[in-house]
N, C-alpha and C positions, 0 to 999 in steps of 0.2 A: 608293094610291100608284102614281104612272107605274112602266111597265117601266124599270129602271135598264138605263143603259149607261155606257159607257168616258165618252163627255163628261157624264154626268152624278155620276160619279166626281170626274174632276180637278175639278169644278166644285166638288165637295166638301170636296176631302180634299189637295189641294197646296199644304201644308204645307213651308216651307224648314226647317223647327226651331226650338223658341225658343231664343232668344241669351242665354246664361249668363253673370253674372260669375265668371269661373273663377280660381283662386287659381296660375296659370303663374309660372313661375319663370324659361322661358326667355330665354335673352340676346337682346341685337338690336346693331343699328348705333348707334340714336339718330340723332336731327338735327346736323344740323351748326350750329355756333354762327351766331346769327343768325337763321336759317331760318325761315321760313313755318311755321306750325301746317296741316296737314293735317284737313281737316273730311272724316270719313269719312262718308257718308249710306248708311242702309242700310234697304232695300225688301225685305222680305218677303215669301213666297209666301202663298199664298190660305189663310186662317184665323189669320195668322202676326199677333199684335199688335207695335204699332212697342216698341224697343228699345233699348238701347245695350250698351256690354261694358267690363265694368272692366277688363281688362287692357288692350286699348287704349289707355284713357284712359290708364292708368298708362304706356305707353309713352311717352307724350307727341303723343300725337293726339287730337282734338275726337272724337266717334262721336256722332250724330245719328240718332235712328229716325225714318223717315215712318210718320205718322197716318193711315191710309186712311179716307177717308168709312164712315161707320159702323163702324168699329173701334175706335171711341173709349171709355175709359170711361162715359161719359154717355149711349151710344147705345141701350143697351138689351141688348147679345149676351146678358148675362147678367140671366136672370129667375129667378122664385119656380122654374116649371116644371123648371125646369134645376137645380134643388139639391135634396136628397135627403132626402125619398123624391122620387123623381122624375114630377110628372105628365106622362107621355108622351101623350095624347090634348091637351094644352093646348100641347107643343109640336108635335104635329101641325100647329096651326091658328095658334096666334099671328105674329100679318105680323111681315115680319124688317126688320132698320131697314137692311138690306142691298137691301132691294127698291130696284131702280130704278137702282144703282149701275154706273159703266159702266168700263172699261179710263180711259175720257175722268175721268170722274172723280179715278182714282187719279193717271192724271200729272199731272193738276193739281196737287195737293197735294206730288209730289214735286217740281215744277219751281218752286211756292213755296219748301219747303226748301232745292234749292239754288240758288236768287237767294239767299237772305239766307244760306248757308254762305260763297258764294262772293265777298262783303264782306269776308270774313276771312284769304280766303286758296285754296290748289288745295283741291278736291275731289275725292273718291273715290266714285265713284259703285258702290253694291253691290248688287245684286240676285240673290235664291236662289226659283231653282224658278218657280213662278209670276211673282215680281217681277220677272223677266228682260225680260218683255214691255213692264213701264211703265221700267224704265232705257232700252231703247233707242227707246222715243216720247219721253221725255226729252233722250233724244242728239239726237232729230230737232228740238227745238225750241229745245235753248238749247247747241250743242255747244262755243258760246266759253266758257261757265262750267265746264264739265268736264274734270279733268287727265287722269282714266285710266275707264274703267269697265269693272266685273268682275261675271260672270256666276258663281254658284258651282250647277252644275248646274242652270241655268238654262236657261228657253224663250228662244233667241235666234232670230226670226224673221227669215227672208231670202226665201228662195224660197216660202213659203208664207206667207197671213196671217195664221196665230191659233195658237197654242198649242194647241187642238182640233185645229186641221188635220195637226200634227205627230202625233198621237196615232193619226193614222190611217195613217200611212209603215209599211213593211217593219221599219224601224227601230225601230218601238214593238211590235212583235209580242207580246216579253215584258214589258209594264208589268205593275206589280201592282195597277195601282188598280182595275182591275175587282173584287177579292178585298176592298176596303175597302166594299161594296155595304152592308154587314150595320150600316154607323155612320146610315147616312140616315134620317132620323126625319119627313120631312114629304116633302108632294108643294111642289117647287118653283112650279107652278103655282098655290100655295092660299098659300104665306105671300112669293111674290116672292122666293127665294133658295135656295141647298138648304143644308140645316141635318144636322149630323152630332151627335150624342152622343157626345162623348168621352169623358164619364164615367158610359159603361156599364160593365157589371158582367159580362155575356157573355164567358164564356172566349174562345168560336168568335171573337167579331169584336174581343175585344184580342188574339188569337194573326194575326190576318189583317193588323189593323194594326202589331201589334209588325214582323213579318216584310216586312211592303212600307216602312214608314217606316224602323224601325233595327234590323235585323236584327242578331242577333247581341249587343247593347247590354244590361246589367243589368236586371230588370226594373223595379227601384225607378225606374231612369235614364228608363229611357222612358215610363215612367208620369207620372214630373215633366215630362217635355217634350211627353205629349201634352194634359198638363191646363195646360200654354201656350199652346197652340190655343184661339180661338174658335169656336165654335158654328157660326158664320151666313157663309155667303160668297155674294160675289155671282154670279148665276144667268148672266152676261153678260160678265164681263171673259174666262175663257178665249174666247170668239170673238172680242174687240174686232182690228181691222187693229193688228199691234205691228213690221209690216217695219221695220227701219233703211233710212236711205235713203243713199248710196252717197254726197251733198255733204255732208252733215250729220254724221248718227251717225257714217258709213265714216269720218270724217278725226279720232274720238280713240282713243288709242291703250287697248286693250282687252285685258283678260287673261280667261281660262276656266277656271275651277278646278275642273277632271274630279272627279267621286264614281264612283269603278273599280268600288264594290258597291250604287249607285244601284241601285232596282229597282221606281223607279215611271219616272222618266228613264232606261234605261237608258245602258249607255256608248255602243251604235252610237248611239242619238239625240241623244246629245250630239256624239259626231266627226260628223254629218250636218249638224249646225248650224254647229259648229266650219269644216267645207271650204266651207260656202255662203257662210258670211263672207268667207273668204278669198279665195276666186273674185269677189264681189262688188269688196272692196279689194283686190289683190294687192301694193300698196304698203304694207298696212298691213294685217298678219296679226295674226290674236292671237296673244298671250303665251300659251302653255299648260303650266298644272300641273296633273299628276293626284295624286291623295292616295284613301287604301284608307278611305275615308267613307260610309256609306250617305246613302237622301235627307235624311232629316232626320238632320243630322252630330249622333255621340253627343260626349261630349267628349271624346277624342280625336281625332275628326275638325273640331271647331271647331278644339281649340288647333292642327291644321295648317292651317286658314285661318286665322286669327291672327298667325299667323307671316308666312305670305304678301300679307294686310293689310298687317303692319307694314312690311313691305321696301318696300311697293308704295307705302305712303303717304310714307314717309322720301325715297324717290326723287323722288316730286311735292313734296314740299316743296323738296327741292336744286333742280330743275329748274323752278320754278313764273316766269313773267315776269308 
């Protein structure tokens, strides 16, 4: 196996959380009689399978997961090797159906998504953690389709091109992805993507993941949300170009929903991202909320983006032409 480093971490292991149907009780506004349905689409960080969320729906909004190329049931993530007892020498070697996949890929499949959401009505474009990168190559290509889009500690690229680039700033000094070293199970070189074990059995490397992904979070809790992770991520989207571009992405209007106990993003690299935006558009800042959520949000730190969904999508509905 290559010497591991920091990019060959994130390339691993940025993970936004799996998205839970959660049994919330909280109130909201609701739409206003008449109104436009809100199609929430939401983009996933690296290993993250597409989703949706019942509460949501129950709020009375559309919620759409993107399919990422080879994150699909049918693709293979999941083999014989991979279920238990575990052959670890077969997944050493076995090609991943992730080989080959590129940032160019991913927005494809979300800029499908929202052509056919945006038939129905505004769009909410969501992107967590890795997925930050393909919302705004999205912004860059189709920004009349998009009412709002929201980064929830997310890579929003400006001044730099890749979500690796970022990972190498003053800003990242404390990630913890170099600590999730001990999940990688193959040489990226040998199956076309790098491939983590999540359902290790290793105290050391669920105590390394526990603490960089959801710190603090039950263990049953996190143990559910790490066996919603895929295996297999692609070897090539953390470097793909994801700047927004200043006509385009810069002109819709964009919120950042801060994770204050992030500890693979920390929070300077998120306010880094946060000011380059805004020095890019000065007309058009983003909306910013912080919420006490690690990277991958436990459930309380979803149902507080949840809340900030719902407000966010009720509003594009009111305001949608």
């Amino acid at each position: 196996m290559t010497r591991t480093t920091r990019r060959t971490i994130l390339q691993g292991t940025v993970a936004a959380g799996a998205l839970t149907a959660t049994g919330l009780s909280t109130s909201h506004a609701g739409r206003a009689r008449g109104a436009p349905v809100t199609t929430i689409v939401l983009v996933n960080g690296a290993n993250g399978a597409a989703g949706g969320d019942a509460e949501l729906t129950l709020r009375g909004h559309r919620v759409a997961g993107v399919e990422i190329p080879g994150h699909g049931p049918a693709d293979g993530q999941f083999r014989r090797a991979y279920q238990a007892p575990q052959n670890l020498a077969a997944l050493a070697t076995e090609p991943s159906p992730m080989a080959g996949v590129t940032l160019d890929d991913s927005v494809a499949a979300c800029v499908a998504v929202v052509r056919r959401a945006a038939r129905n009505g505004p769009v909410l474009l969501w992107g967590g953690s890795l997925g930050g990168a393909t919302v705004s190559r999205v912004g860059n290509e189709i920004p009349e389709l998009i009412d709002r889009v929201v980064y929830s500690s997310a890579f929003c690229c400006v001044d730099l091109p890749s979500a690796n680039a970022y990972l190498t700033t003053p800003e990242a000094k404390d990630t913890m992805f170099g600590a999730l070293a001990g999940a990688i199970v193959a040489d990226p070189a040998v199956i076309g993507a790098v491939r983590s074990n999540f359902r290790t059995a290793d105290p050391k490397i669920l105590a390394a993941l526990h603490e960089a992904l959801q710190e603090g979070s039950p263990e049953p809790e996190f143990l559910a949300t790490l066996n919603g992770f895929l295996p297999d991520e692609s070897a090539q989207t953390p470097d793909g170009e994801a700047r927004g571009h200043v006509a385009t992405w810069g002109r819709i209007p964009r919120t950042y929903i801060r994770h204050t106990r992030d500890r693979c993003i920390p929070p300077a690299l998120q306010d880094r991202m946060i000011a380059e935006a805004d020095r890019l558009t000065p007309g058009n800042r983003f909306d910013v909320r912080s919420i006490p959520a690690t990277h991958a949000a436990d459930r309380a730190g979803w149902a507080a983006t949840v809340t900030i969904l719902d407000e966010l999508a009720t509003a594009a509905a009111r305001t949608h032409r």
